[in-house]
MIVEX-166187 format. One record per residue (C-alpha): residue number from 0; residue in three letters; x, y, z. Coordinates in nm, 4 decimals. Each point is the difference from the previous one (the first is absolute). Example, Ala and Ser with C-alpha at 12.3 -4.5 7.8 and 13.67 -1.06 7.14 Angstrom:
@n: 0	res: Ala	x: 1.2300	y: -0.4500	z: 0.7800
@n: 1	res: Ser	x: 0.1370	y: 0.3440	z: -0.0660
END
This chain:
@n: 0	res: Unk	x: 0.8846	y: -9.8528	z: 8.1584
@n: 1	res: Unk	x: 0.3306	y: -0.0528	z: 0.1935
@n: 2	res: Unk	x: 0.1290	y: 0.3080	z: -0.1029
@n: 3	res: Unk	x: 0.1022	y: 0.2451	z: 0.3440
@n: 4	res: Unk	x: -0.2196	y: 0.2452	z: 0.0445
@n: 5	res: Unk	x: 0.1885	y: 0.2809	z: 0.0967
@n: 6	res: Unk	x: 0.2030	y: -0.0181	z: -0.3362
@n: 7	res: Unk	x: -0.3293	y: 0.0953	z: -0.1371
@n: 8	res: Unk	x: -0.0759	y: 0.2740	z: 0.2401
@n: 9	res: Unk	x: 0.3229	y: 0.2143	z: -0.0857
@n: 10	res: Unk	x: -0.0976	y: -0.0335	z: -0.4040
@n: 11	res: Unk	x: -0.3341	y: 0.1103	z: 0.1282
@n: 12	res: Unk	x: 0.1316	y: 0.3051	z: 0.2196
@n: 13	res: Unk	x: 0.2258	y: 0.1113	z: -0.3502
@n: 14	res: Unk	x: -0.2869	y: -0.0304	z: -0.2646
@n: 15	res: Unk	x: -0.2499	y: 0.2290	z: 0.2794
@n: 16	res: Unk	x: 0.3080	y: 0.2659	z: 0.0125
@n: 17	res: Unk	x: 0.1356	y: -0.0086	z: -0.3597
@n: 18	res: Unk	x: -0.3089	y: -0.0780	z: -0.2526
@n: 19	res: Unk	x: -0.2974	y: 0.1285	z: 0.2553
@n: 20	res: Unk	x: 0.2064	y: 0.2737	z: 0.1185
@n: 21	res: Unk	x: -0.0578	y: -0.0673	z: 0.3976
@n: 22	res: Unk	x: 0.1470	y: 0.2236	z: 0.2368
@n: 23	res: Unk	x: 0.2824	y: -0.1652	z: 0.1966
@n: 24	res: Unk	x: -0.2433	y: 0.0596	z: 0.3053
@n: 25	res: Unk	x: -0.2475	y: -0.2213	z: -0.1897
@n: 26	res: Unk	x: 0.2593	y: -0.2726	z: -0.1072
@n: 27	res: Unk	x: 0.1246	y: -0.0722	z: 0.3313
@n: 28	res: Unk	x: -0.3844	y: 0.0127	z: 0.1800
@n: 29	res: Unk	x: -0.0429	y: -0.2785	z: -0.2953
@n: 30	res: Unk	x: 0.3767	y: -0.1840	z: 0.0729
@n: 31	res: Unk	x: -0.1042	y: 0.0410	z: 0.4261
@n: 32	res: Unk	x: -0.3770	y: -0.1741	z: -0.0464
@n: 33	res: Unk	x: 0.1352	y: -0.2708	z: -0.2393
@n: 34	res: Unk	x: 0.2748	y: -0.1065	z: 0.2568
@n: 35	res: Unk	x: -0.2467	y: -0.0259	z: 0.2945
@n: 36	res: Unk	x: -0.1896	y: -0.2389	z: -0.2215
@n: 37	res: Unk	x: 0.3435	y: -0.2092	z: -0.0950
@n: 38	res: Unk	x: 0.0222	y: 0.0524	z: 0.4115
@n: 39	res: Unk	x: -0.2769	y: -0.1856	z: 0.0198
@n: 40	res: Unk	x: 0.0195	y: -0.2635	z: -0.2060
@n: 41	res: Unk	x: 0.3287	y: -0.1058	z: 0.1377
@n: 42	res: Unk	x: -0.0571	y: 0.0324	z: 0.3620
@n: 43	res: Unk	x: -0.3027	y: -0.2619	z: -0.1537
@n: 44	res: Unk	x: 0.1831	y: -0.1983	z: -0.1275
@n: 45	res: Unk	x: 0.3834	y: 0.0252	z: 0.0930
@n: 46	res: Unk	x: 0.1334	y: 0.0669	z: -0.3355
@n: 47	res: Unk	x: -0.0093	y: 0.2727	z: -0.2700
@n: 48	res: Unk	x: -0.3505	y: 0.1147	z: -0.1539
@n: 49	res: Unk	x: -0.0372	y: -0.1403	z: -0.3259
@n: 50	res: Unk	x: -0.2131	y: 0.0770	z: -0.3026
@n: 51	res: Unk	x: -0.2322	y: -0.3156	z: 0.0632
@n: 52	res: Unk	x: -0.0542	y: 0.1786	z: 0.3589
@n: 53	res: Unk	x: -0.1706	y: 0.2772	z: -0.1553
@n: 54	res: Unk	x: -0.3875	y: -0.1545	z: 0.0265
@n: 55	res: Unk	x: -0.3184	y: 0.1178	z: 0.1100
@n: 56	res: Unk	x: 0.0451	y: -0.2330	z: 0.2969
@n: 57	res: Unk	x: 0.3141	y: 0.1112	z: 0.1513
@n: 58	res: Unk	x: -0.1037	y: 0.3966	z: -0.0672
@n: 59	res: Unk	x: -0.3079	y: -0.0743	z: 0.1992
@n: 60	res: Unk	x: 0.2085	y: -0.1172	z: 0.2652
@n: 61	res: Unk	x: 0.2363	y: 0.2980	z: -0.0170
@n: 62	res: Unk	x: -0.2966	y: 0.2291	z: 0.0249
@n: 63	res: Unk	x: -0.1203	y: -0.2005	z: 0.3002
@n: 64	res: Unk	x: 0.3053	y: 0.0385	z: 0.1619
@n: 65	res: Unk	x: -0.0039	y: 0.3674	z: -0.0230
@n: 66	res: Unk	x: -0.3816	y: -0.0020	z: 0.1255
@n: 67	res: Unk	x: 0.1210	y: -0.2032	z: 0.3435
@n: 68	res: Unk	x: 0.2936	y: 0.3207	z: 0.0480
@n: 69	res: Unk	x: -0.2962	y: 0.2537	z: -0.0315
@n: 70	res: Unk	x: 0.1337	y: 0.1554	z: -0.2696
@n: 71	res: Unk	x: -0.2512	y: 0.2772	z: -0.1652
@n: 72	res: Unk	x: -0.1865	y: -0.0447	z: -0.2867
@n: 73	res: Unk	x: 0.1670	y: 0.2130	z: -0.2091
@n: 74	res: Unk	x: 0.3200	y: -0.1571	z: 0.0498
@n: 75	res: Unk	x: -0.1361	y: -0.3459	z: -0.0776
@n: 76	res: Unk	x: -0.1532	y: 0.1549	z: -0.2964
@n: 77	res: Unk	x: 0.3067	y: 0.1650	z: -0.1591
@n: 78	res: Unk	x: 0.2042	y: -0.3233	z: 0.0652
@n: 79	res: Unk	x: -0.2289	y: -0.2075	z: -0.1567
@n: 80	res: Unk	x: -0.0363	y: 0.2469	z: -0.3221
@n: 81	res: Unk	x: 0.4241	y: 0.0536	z: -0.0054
@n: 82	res: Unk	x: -0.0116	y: -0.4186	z: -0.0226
@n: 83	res: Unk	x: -0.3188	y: -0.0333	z: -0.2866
@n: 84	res: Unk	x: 0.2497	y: 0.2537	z: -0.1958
@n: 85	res: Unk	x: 0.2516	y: -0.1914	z: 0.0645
@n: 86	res: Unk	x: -0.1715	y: -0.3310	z: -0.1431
@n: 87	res: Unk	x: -0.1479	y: 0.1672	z: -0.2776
@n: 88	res: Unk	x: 0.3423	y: 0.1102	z: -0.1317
@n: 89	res: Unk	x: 0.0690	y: -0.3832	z: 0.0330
@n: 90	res: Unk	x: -0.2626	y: -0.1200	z: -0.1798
@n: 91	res: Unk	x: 0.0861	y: 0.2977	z: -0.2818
@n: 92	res: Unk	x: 0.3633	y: -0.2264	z: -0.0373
@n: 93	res: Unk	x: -0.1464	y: -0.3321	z: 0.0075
@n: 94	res: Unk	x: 0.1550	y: -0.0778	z: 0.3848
@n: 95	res: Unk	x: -0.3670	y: -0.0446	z: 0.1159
@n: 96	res: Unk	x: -0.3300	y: -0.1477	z: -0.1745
@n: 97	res: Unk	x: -0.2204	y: 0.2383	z: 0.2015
@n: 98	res: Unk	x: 0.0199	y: 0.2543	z: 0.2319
@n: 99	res: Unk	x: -0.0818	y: -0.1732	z: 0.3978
@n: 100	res: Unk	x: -0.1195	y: 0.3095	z: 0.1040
@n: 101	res: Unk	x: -0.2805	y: 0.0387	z: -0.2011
@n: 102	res: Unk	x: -0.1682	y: -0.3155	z: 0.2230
@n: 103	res: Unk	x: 0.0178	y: 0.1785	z: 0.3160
@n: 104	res: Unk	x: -0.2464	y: 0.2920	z: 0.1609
@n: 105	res: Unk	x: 0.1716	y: 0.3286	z: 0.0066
@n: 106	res: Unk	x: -0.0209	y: 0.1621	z: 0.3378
@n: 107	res: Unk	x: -0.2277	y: 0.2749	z: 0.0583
@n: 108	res: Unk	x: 0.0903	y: 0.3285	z: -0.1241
@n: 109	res: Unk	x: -0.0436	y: 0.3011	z: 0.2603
@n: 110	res: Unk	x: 0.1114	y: 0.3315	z: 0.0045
@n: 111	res: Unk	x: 0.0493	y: 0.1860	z: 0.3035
@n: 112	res: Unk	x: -0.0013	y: 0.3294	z: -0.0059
@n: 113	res: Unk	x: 0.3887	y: 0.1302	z: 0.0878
@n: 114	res: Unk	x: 0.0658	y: 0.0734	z: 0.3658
@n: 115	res: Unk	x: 0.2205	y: 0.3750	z: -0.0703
@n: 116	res: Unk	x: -0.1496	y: 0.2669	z: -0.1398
@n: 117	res: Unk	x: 0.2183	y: 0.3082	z: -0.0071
@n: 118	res: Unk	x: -0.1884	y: 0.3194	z: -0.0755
@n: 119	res: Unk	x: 0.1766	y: 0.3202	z: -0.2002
@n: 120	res: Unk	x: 0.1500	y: 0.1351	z: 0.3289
@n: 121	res: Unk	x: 0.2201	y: -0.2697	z: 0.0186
@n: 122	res: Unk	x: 0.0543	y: -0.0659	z: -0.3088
@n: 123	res: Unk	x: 0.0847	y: 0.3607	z: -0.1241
@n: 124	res: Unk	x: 0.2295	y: -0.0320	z: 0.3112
@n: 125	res: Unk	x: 0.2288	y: -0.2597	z: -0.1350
@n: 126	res: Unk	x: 0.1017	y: 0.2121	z: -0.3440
@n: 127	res: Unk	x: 0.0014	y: 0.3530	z: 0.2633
@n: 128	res: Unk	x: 0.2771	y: -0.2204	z: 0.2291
@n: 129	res: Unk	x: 0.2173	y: -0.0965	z: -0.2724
@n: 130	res: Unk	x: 0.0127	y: 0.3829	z: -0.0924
@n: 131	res: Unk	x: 0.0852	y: 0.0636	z: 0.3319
@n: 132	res: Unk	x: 0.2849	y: -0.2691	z: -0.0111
@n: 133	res: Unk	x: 0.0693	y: 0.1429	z: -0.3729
@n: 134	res: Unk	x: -0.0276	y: -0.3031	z: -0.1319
@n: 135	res: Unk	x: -0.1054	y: 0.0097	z: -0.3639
@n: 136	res: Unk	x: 0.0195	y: -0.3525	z: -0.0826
@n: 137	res: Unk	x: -0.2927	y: -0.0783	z: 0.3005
@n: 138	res: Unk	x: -0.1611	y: 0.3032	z: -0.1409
@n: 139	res: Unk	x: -0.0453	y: -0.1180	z: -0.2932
@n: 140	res: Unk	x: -0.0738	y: -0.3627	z: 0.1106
@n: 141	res: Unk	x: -0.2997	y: 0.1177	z: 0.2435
@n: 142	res: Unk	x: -0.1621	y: 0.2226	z: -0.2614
@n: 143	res: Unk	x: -0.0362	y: -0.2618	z: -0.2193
@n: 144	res: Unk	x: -0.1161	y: -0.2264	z: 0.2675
@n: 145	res: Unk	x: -0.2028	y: 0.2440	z: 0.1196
@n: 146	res: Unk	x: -0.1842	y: 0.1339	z: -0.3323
@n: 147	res: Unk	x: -0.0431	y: -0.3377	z: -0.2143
@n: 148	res: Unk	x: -0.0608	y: -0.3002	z: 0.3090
@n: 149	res: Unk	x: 0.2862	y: -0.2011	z: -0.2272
@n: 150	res: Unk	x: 0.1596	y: -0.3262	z: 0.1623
@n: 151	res: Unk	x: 0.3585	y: 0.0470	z: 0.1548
@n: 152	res: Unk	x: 0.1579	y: -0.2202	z: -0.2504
@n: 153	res: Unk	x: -0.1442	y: 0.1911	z: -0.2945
@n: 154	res: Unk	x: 0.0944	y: 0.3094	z: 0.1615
@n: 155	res: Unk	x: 0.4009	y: -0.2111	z: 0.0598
@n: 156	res: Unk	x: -0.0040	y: -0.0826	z: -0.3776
@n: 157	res: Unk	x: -0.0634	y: 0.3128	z: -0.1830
@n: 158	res: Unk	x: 0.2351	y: 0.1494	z: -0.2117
@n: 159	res: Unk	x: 0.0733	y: 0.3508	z: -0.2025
@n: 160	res: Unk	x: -0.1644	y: -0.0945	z: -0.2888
@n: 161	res: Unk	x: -0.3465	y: -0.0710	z: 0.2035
@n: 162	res: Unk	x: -0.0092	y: 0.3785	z: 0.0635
@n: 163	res: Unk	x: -0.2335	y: 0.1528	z: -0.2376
@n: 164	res: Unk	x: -0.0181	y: 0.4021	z: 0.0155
@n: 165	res: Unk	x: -0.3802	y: 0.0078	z: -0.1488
@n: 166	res: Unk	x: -0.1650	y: -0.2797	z: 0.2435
@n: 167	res: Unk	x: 0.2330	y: -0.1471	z: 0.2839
@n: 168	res: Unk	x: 0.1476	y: -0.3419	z: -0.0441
@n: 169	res: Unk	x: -0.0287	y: -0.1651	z: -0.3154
@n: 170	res: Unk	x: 0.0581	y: -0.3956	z: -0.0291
@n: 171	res: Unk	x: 0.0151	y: -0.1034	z: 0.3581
@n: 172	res: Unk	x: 0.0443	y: -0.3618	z: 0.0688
@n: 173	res: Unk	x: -0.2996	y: -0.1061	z: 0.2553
@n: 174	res: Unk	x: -0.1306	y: -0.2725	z: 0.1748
@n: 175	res: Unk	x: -0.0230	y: -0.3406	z: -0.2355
@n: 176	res: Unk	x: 0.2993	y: 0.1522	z: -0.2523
@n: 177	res: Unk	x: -0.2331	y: 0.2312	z: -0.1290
@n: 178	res: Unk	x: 0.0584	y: 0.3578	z: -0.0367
@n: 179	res: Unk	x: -0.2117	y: 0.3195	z: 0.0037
@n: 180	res: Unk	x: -0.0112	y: 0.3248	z: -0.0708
@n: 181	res: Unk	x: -0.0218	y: 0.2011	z: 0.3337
@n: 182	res: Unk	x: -0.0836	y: 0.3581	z: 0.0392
@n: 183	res: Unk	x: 0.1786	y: 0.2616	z: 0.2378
@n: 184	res: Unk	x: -0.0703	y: 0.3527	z: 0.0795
@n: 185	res: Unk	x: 0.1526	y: 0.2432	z: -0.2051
@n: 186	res: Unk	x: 0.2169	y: 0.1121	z: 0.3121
@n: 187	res: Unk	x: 0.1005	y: -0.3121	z: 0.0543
@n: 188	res: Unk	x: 0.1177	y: -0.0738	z: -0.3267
@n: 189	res: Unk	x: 0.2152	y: 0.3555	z: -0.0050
@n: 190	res: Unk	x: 0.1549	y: -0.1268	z: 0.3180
@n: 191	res: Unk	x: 0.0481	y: -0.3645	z: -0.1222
@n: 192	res: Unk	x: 0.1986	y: 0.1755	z: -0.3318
@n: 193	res: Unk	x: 0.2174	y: 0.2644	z: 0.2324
@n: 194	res: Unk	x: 0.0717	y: -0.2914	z: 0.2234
@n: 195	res: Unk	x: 0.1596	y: -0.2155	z: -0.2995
@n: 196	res: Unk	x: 0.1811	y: 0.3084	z: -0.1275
@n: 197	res: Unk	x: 0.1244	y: 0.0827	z: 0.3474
@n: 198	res: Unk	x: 0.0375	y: -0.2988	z: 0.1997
@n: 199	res: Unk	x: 0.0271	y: -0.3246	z: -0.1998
@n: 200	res: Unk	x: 0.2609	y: 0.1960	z: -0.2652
@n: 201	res: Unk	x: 0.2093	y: 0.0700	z: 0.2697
@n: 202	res: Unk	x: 0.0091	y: -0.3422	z: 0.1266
@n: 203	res: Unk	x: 0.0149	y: -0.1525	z: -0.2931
@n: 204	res: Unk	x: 0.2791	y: 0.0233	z: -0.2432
@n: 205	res: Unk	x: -0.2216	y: 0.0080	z: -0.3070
@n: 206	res: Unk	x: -0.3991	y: -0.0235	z: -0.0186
@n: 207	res: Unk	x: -0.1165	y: -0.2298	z: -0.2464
@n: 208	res: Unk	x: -0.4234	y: -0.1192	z: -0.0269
@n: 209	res: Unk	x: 0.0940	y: -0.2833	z: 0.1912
@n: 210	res: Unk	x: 0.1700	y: 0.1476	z: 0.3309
@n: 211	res: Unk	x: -0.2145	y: -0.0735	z: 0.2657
@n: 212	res: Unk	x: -0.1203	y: 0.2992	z: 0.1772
@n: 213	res: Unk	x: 0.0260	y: -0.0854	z: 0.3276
@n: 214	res: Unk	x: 0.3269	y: -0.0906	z: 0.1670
@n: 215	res: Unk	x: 0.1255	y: -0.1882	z: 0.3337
@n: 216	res: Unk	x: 0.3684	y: 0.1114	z: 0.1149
@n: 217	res: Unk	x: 0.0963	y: -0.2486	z: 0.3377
@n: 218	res: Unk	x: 0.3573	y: -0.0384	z: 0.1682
@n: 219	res: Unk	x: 0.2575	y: 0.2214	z: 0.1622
@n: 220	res: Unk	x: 0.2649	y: 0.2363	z: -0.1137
@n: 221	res: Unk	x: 0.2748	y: -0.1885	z: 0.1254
@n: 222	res: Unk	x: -0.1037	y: -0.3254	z: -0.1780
@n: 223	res: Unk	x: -0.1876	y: 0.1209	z: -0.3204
@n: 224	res: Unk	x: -0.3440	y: 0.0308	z: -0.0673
@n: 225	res: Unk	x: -0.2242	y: -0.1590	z: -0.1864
@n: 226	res: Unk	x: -0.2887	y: 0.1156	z: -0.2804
@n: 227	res: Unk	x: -0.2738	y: -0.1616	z: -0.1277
@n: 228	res: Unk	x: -0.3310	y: 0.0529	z: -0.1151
@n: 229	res: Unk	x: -0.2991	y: -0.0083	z: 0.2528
@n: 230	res: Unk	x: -0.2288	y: -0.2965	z: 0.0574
@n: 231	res: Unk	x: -0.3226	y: -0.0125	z: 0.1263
@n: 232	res: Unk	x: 0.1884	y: -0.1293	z: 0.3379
@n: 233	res: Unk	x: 0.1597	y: 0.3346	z: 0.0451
@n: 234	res: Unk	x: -0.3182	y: 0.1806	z: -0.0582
@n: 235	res: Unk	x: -0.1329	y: -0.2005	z: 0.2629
@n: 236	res: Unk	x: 0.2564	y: 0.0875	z: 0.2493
@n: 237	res: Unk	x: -0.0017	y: 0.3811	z: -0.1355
@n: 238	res: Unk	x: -0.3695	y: 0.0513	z: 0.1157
@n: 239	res: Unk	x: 0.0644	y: -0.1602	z: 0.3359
@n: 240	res: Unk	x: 0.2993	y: 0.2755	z: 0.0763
@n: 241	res: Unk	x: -0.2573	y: 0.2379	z: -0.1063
@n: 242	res: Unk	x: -0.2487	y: -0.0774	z: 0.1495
@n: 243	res: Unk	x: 0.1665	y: 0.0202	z: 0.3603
@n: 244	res: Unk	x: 0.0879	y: 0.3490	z: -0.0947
@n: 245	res: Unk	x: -0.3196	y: 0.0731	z: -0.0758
@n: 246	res: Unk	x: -0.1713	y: -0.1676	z: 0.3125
@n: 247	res: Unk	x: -0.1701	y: -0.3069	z: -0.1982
@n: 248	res: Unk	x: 0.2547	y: -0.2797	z: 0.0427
@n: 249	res: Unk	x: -0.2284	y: -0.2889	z: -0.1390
@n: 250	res: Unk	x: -0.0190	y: 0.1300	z: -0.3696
@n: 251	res: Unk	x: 0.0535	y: -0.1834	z: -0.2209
@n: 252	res: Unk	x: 0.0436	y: 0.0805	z: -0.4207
@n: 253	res: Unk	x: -0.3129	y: -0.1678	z: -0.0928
@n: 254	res: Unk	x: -0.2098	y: 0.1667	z: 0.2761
@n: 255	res: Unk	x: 0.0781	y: 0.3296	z: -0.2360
@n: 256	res: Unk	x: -0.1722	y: -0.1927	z: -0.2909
@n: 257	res: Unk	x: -0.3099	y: -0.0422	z: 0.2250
@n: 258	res: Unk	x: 0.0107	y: 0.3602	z: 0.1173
@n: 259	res: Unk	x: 0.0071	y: 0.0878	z: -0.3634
@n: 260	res: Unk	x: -0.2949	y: -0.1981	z: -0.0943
@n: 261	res: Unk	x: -0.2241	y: 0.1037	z: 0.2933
@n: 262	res: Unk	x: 0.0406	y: 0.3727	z: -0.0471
@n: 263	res: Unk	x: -0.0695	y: -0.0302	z: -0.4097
@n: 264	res: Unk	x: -0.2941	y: -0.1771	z: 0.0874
@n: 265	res: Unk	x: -0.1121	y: 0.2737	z: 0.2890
@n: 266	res: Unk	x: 0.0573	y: 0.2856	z: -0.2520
@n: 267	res: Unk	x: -0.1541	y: -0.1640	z: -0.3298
@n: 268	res: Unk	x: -0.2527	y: -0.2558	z: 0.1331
@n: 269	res: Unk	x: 0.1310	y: -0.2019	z: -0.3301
@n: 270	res: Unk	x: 0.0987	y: -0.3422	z: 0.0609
@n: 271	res: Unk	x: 0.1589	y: -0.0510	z: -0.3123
@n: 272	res: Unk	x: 0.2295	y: 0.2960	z: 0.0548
@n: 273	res: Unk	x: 0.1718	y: -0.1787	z: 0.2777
@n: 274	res: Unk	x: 0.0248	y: -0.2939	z: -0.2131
@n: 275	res: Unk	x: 0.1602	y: 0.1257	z: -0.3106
@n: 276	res: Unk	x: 0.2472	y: 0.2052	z: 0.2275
@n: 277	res: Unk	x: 0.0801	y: -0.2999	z: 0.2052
@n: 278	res: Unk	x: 0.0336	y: -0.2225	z: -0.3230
@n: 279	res: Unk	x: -0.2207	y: -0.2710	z: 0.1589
@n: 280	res: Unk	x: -0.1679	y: -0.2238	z: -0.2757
@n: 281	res: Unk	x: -0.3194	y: -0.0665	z: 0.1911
@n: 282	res: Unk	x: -0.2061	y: 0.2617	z: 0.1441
@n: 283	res: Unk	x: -0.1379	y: -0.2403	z: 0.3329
@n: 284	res: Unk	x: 0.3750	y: 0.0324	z: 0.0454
@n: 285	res: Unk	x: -0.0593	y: 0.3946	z: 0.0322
@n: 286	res: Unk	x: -0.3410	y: -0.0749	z: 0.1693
@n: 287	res: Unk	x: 0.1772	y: -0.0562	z: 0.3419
@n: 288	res: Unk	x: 0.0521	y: 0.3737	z: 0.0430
@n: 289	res: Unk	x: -0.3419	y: 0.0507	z: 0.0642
@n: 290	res: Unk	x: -0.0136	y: -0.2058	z: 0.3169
@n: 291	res: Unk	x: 0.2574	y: 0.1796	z: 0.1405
@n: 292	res: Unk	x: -0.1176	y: 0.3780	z: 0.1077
@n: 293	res: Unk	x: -0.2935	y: -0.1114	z: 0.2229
@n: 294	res: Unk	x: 0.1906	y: -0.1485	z: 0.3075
@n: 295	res: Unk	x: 0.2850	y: 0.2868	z: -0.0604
@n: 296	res: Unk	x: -0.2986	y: 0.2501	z: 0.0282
@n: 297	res: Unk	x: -0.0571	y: -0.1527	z: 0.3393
@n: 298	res: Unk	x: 0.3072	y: 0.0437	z: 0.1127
@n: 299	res: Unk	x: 0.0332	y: 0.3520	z: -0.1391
@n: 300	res: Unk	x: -0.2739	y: 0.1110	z: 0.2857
@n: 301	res: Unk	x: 0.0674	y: -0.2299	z: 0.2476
@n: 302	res: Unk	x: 0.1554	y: 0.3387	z: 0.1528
@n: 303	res: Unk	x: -0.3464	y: 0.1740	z: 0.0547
@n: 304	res: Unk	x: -0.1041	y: -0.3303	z: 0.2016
@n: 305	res: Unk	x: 0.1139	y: 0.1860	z: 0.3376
@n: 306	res: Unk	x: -0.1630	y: 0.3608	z: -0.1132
@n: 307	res: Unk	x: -0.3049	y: -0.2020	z: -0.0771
@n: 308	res: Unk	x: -0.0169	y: -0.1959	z: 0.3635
@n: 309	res: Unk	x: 0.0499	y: 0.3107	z: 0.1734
@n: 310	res: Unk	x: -0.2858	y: 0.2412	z: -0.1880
@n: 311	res: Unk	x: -0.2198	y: -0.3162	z: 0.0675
@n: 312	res: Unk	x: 0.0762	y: -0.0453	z: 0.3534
@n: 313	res: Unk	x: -0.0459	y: 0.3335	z: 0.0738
@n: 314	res: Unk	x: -0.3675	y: -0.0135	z: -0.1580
END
């Protein structure tokens, strides 16, 4: 029970990324929660966490001390889950007799229904600017954000052999190291295959199923540049640039996922649609779309407030 913690925590981080297949994303939100706790512990207790530090008692506190900063439920909540996982995989090897966690209340779980909406204006608008810019790669990035809702870093991971000419992407690694099959529009596929042929050949010096198909080229002429394959990062920072040019500087990628969802559901009326095409494995997940339109309906006619006061007054 002496043994360091944070020994334990880097075995933990390579068994989530190489035998539960866990994004890098995911593995270092896991390695980032784990250290707070070892944080923790030592500011405590002035030394290195140890394994006989991980009990229901000391957790308790942790969460307390997270309460007193105000920190929102759903933070507290994730934490405390990223640390029960972290036990249990413990207790799988023997390290612990139980898991601590399992002792304690879990916070409340509410979901909030997402602040950014973007409706098909602006999000046709993103794939019409990268035309513009003829820039095939963003093309081909904001269709497929655009048409399937996907996460940026299952949109940064895909590769050649994910495109599948009969339904869209084939074998895409999701959420949880899962992976789904995710359907496209016909057009969008076409463009998807002519973009591969004509863009990622070039670039690349031979296409195998395992080239990436998205790229990231940085540095200057003068002292060599550098290529890589995207990350979910870069998708981040690709939306923001667009965006701007398109007159909606606060969008971010996953606001495209909610856009998605809310104009399935306006069109089919079929919650379970939205949550097979967003890949969610609980539909009250999905059920948070339908608490969204009401207030944006407001909004949408707050302009005929004015028209309305002045036909009144005039009565």
């Amino acid at each position: 029970m002496t043994q360091q913690l944070v020994e334990l925590v880097e075995q933990f981080a390579n068994f989530q990324r190489k035998q539960r297949g866990k994004s890098e994303r995911g593995v270092n939100t896991y390695r980032w929660v784990l250290e707070q706790f070892l944080r923790f512990i030592k500011h405590q207790h002035g030394r290195m966490a140890r394994v006989g530090d991980l009990t229901s008692d000391a957790i308790q506190a942790w969460m307390d001390d997270m309460a007193g900063a105000d920190l929102a439920l759903e933070t507290m909540r994730v934490r405390q889950s990223v640390l029960s996982s972290f036990s249990a995989w413990l207790v799988k090897r023997g390290v612990l007799p139980s898991n601590p966690v399992a002792r304690l209340d879990r916070p409340p779980h509410r979901r909030e229904a997402p602040k950014q909406v973007p409706g098909s204006a602006i999000m046709d608008a993103l794939g019409q600017a990268a035309r513009q810019r003829c820039r095939p790669r963003d093309v081909a990035l904001f269709l497929i954000l655009r048409y399937t809702g996907m996460r940026r870093e299952s949109v940064a991971t895909l590769q050649v052999r994910h495109l599948d000419g009969a339904w869209g992407l084939r074998g895409v690694r999701v959420k949880g190291g899962k992976t789904r099959d995710i359907p496209l529009p016909a057009a969008v596929t076409r463009f998807l295959q002519t973009y591969v042929k004509e863009t990622v050949l070039k670039e690349q010096e031979m296409i195998t199923p395992d080239t990436p198909l998205f790229w990231s080229t940085w540095g200057r002429r003068s002292g060599g540049k550098t290529r890589a394959p995207m990350t979910g990062q870069n998708i981040w920072r690709l939306c923001k640039v667009y965006g701007r040019l398109i007159g909606y500087p606060m969008l971010k990628p996953h606001d495209l996922r909610h856009g998605v969802a809310l104009e399935v559901l306006e069109q089919h009326h079929d919650l379970e649609q939205v949550r097979a095409l967003l890949g969610h494995a609980r539909l009250d997940t999905t059920q948070i779309y339908t608490t969204i339109r009401p207030p944006q309906l407001k909004r949408a006619v707050a302009f005929y407030e004015e028209q309305a006061q002045q036909i009144l007054g005039n009565a």
